[in-house]
C-alpha positions as MATLAB code, in Angstrom:
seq = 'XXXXXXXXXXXXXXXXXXXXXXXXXXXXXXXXXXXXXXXXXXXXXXXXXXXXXXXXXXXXXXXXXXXXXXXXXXXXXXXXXXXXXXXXXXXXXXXXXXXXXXXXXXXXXXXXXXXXXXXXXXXXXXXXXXXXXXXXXXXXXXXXXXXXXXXXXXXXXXXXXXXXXXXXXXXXXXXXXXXXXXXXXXXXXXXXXXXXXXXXXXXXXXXXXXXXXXXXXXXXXXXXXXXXXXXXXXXXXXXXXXXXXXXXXXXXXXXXXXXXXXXXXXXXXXXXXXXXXXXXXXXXXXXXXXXX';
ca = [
      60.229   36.357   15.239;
      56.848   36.903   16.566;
      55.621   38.009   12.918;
      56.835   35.731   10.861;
      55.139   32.977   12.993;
      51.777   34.336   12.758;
      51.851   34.727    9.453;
      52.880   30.902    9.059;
      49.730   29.996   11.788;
      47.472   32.229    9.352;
      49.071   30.199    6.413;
      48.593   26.969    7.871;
      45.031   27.945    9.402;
      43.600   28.726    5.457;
      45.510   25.341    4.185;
      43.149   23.578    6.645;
      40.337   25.563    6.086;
      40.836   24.861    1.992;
      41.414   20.922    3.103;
      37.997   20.986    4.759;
      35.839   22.681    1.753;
      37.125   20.595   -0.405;
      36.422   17.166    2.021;
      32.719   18.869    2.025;
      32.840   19.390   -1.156;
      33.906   16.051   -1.914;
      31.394   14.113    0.339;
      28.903   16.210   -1.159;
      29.392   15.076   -4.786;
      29.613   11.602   -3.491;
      26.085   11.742   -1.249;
      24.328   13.546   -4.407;
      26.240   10.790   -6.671;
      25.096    7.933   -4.723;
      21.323    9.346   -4.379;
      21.220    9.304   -8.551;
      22.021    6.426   -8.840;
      19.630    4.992   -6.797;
      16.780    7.009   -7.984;
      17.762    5.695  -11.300;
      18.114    1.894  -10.386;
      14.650    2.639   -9.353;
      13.482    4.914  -12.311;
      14.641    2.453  -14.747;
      12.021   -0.342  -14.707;
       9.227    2.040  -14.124;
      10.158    3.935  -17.247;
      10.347    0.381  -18.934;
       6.704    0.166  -18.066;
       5.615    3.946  -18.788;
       7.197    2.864  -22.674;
       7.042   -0.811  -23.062;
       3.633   -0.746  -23.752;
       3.476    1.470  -26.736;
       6.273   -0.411  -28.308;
       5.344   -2.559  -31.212;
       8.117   -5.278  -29.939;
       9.545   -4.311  -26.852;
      12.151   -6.193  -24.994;
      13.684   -6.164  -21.665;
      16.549   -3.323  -22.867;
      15.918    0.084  -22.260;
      15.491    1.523  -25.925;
      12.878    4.446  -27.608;
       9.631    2.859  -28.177;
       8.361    1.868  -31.960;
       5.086    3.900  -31.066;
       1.538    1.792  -31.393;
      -1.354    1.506  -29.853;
      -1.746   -2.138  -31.299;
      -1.143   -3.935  -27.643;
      -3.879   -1.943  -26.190;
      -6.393   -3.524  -28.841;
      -5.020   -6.360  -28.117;
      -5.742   -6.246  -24.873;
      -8.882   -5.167  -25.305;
     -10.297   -8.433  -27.494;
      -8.962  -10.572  -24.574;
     -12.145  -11.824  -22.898;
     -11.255  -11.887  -19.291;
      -8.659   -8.608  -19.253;
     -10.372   -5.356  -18.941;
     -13.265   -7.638  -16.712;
     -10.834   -8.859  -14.331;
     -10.055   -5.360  -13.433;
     -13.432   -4.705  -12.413;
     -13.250   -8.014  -10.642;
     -10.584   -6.553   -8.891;
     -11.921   -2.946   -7.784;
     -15.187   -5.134   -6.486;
     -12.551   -7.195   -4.264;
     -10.484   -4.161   -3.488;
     -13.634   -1.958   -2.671;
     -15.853   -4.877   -0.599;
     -12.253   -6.185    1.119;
     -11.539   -2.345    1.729;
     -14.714   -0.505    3.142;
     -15.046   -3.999    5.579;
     -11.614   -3.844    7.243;
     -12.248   -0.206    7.213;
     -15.367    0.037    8.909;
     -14.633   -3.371   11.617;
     -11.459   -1.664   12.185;
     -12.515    1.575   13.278;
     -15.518    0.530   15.326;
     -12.629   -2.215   17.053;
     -10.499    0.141   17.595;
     -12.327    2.573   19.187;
     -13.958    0.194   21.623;
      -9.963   -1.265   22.382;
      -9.077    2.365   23.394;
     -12.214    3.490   25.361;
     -13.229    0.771   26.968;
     -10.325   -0.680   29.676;
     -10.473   -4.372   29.556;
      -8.493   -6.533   31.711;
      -5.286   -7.446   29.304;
      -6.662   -4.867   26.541;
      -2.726   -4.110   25.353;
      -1.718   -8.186   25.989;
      -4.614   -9.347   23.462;
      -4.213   -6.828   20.972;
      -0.180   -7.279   20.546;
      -1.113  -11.086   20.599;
      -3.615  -10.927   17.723;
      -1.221   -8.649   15.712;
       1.717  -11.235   16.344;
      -0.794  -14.548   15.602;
      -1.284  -12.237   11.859;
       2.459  -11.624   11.489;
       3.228  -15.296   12.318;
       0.428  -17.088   10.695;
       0.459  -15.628    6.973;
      -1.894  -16.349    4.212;
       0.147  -19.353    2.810;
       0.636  -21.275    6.054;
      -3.307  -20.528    6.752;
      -4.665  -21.570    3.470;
      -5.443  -25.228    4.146;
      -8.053  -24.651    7.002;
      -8.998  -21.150    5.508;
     -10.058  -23.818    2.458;
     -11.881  -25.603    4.283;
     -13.759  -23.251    6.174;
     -14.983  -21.496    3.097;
     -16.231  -24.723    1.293;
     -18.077  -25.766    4.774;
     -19.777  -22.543    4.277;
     -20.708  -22.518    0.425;
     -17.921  -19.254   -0.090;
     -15.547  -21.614   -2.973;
     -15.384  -19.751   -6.324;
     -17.577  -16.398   -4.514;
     -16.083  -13.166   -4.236;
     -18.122  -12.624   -1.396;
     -15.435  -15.624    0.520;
     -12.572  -13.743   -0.970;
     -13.966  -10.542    0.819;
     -14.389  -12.498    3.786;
     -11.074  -13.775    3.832;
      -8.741  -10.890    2.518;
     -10.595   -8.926    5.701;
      -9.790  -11.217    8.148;
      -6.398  -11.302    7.143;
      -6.159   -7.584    7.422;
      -8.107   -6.486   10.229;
      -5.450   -7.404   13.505;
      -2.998   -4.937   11.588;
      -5.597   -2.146   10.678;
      -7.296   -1.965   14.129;
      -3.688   -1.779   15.840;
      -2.659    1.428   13.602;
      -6.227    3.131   13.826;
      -5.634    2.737   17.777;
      -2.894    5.294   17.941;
      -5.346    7.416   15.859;
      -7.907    6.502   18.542;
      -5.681    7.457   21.174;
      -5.420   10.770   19.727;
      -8.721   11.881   20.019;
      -9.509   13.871   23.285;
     -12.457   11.679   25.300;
     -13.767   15.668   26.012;
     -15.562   15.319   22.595;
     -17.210   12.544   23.929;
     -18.598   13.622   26.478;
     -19.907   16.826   25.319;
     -21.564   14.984   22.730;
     -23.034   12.372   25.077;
     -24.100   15.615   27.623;
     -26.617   15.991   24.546;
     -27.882   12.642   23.978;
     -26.157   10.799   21.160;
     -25.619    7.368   21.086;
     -21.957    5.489   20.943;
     -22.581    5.230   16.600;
     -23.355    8.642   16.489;
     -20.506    9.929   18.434;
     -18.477    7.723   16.222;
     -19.894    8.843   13.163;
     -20.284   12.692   13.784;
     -17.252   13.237   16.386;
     -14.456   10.150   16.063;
     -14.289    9.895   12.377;
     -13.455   13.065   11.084;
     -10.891   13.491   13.307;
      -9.198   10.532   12.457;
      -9.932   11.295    8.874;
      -6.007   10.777    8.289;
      -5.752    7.026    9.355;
      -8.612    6.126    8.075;
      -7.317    7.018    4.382;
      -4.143    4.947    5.808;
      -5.904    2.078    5.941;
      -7.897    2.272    3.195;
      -5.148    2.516    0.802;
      -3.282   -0.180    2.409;
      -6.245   -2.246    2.505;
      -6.469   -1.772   -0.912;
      -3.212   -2.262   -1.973;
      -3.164   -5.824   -0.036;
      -6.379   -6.867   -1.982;
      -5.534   -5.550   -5.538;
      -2.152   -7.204   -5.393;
      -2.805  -10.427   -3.570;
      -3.218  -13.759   -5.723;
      -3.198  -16.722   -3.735;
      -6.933  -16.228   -2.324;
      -8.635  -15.650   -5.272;
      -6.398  -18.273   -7.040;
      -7.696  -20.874   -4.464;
     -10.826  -19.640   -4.149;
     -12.319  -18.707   -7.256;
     -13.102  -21.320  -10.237;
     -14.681  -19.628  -12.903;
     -12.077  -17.350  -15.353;
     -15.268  -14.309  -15.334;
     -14.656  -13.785  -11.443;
     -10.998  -13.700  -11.350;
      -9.212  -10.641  -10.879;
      -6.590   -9.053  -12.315;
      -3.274  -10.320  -10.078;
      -4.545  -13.736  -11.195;
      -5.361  -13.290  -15.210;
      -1.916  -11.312  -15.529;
      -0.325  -14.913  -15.321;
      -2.694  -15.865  -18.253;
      -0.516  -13.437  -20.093;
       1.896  -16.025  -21.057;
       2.670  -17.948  -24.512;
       2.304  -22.155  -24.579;
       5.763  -22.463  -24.416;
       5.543  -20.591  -20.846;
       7.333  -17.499  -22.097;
       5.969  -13.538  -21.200;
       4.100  -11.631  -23.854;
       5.959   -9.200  -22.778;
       3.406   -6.768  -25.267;
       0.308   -7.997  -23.822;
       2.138   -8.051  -19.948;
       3.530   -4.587  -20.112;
       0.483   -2.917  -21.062;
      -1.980   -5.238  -18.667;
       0.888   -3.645  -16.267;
       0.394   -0.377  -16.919;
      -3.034   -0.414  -16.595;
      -3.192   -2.104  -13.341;
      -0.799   -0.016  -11.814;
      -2.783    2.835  -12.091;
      -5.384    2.724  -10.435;
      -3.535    2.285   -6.960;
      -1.314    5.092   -7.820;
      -4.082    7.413   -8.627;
      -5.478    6.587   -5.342;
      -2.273    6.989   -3.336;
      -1.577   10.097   -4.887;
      -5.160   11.698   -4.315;
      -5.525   10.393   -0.690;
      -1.831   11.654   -0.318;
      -2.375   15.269   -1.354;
      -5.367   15.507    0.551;
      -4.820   13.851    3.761;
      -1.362   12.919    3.776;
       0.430    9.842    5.733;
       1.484    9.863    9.646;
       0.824    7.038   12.230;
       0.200    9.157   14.884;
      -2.985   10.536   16.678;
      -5.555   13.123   15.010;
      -4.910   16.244   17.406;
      -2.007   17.664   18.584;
      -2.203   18.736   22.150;
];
């Protein structure tokens, strides 16, 4: 009796092992089914954009382009195109290295020097920036730059975009800040050199990493954003590029979807270029600058 039981428990134990490969087996397929077709949900419009452009009349379908570079001239005898792209790297760039550099020489102050409610005020100012967006602050932001003489400058949209951007970039360079042993310091100050040259020469390339963190995300906010330059600039020649994209449209209010794909494309890449080459050679973490 003994025997033919064990055999049956040694049946019964490779039925369940069989069972459970093939549940693995089965979830797997599903996870790896799932994950494709979300990659291609995503893939799908930016391979519309990679092609649309080079189509002689492309559409909203997914279809093999009718290859031309016709859109491109097109796009090139607009007057204000190709010019409000360098309108936008000037914004991007002066909006950029100012949040950068305010943000870095805040931050380092809010984590050496102790302050009586240091951690209250900054948590305060990034909540006031969180709560009080761009839209809602428009109105007095208006006002303030006509009192000063800033309407239709870039300089005011500089001013602006940075203000808007600085309570968020000084709290993530903190935690870089953080990071940085004060031992540095001090050695450095044993020898003579002033607070900016300890920043310069000791702070900053250790934090190398978050500082290319914020630049690209400063970036990013000022090469997308329209509503300040909208508001603030008058004349077409100044505008950037988020706001003469919505030129791109026929009387009738409908996309030239030739002329929009292809002022797209070219748009796009600049900000991927520079996320990919800050990427590779500094990478992305929001966390300190030295491991201990």
């Amino acid at each position: 009796m003994t025997a033919p039981l064990a055999g049956s428990a040694a049946v019964d134990a490779s039925h369940e092992a069989g069972l459970e490969r093939a549940r693995r087996t089965v979830r797997t397929v599903g996870h790896y089914t799932f994950v494709c077709l979300v990659i291609a949900f995503f893939a799908l419009p930016l391979l519309w954009l990679a092609s649309a452009p080079f189509d002689a009349t492309p559409s909203v379908t997914a279809s093999l382009p009718d290859f031309t570079l016709r859109n491109f001239r097109v796009l090139a005898d607009n007057p204000y195109a190709l010019r409000s792209l360098g309108n936008s790297v000037v914004l991007a760039a002066g909006a950029g290295a100012l949040t950068l550099v305010l943000s870095a020489l805040a931050s380092y102050a809010l984590s050496r020097v102790r302050l009586p409610g240091r951690d209250v005020l900054l948590y305060v100012l990034l909540l006031l920036s969180s709560i009080v967006t761009g839209t809602a602050a428009m109105v007095p932001l208006f006002n303030l730059a006509f009192e000063l003489h800033l309407i239709d400058s870039q300089l005011g949209v500089v001013l602006v975009m940075t203000g808007g951007m600085l309570p968020g970039a000084i709290f993530i360079l903190k935690d870089f800040m953080d990071g940085t042993p004060a031992s540095y310091e001090e050695s450095a100050r044993v020898f003579g050199a002033s607070p900016l040259q300890i920043v310069r020469h000791i702070v900053v390339p250790v934090v190398r990493p978050g500082l290319a963190t914020i630049a690209v995300w400063a970036v990013a906010q000022v090469w997308g954003n329209f509503l300040v330059p909208f508001l603030l600039l008058r004349t077409p020649e100044k505008s950037p590029a988020a706001v003469v994209m919505y030129t791109l449209y026929t009387e009738g209010g409908q996309p030239n979807l030739a002329l929009i794909s292809t002022f797209s494309l070219l748009y796009s890449l600049p900000v991927v270029l520079m996320f990919l080459f800050v990427s590779s050679r500094y990478g992305f973490r929001f966390h300190g600058g030295i491991k201990r």
